[in-house]
C-alpha positions in Angstrom: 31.2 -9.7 6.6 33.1 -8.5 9.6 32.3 -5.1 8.8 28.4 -5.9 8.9 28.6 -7.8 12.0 30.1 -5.5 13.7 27.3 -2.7 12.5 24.8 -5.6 13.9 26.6 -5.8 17.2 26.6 -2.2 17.7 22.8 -2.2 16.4 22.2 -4.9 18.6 24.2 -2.8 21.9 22.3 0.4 21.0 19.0 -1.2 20.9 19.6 -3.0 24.1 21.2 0.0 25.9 17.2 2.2 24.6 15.8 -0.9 26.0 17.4 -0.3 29.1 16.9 3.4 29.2 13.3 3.1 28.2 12.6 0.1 31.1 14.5 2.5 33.8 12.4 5.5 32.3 9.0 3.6 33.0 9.9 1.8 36.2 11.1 5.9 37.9 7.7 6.9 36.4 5.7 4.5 37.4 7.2 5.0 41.1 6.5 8.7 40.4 2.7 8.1 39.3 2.5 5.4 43.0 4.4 8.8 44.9 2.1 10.9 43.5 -1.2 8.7 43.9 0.3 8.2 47.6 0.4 11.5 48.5 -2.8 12.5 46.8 -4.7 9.7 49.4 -2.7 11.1 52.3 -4.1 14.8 51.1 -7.3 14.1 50.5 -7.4 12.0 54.3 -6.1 15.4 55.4 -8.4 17.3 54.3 -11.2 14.5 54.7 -10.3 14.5 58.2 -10.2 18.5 58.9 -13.9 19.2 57.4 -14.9 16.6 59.8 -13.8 18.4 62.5 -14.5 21.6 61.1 -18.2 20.5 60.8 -18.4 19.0 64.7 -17.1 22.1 65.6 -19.5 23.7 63.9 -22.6 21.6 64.7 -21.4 22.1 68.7 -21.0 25.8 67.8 -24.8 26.2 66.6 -26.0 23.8 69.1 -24.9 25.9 71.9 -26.4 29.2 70.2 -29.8 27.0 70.0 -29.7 25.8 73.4 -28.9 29.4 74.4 -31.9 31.1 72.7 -34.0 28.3 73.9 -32.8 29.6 77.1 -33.8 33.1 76.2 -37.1 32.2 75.3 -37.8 30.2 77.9 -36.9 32.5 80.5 -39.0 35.7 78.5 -41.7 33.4 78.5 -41.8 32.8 82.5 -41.2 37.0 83.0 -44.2 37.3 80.6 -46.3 34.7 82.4 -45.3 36.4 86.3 -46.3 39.5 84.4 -49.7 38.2 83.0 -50.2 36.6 86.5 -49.4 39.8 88.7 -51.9 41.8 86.1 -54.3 39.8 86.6 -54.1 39.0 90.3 -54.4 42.8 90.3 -57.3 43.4 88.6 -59.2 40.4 90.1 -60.3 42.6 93.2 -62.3 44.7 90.0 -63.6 41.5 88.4 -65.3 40.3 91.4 -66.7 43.8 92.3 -68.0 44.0 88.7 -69.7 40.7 88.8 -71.1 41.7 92.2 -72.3 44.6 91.9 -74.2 43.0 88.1 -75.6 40.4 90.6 -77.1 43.6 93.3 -78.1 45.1 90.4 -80.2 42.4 89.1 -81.8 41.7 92.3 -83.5 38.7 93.8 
């Protein structure tokens, strides 16, 4: 009887000492998994964070490209205007001599 009480103590010490193990085991990888999950958030912010930027810079980036061809186009537009204006002003001496001289030909 001694002999199978003593094998139960030792079964019994063995089993508690896997218990032990095993509970140590989960509760380093469960602090593993919350380190891991952790720094997956703090990554992901990270990265979250740097496309924002990325695309404001961006946006800003184009913006100013738009607002400088608007620029472009709006000065073209005024050099094309003068250049209409100054043709025209030009030619209205011959307009005016045309339509006077329609008027003389067609009489009173």
């Amino acid at each position: 009887m001694d002999q199978e009480s003593s094998l139960l103590e030792i079964v019994r010490k063995k089993e508690l000492e896997i218990k032990s193990r095993t509970e140590k085991a989960t509760k380093e990888a469960e602090e593993a998994i919350a380190l891991a999950r952790k720094r997956a958030e703090e990554i992901m912010d990270s990265a979250r964070l740097r496309g924002e930027e990325e695309s404001s810079r961006y946006l800003e980036q184009q913006q100013k490209v738009l607002e400088q061809e608007i620029l472009e186009i709006k000065e073209r537009s005024l050099s094309e205007r003068q250049r209409i204006s100054l043709a025209a002003a030009e030619r209205i001496g011959e307009a005016a001599e045309l339509v006077l001289s329609r008027i003389e030909a067609k009489g009173p």
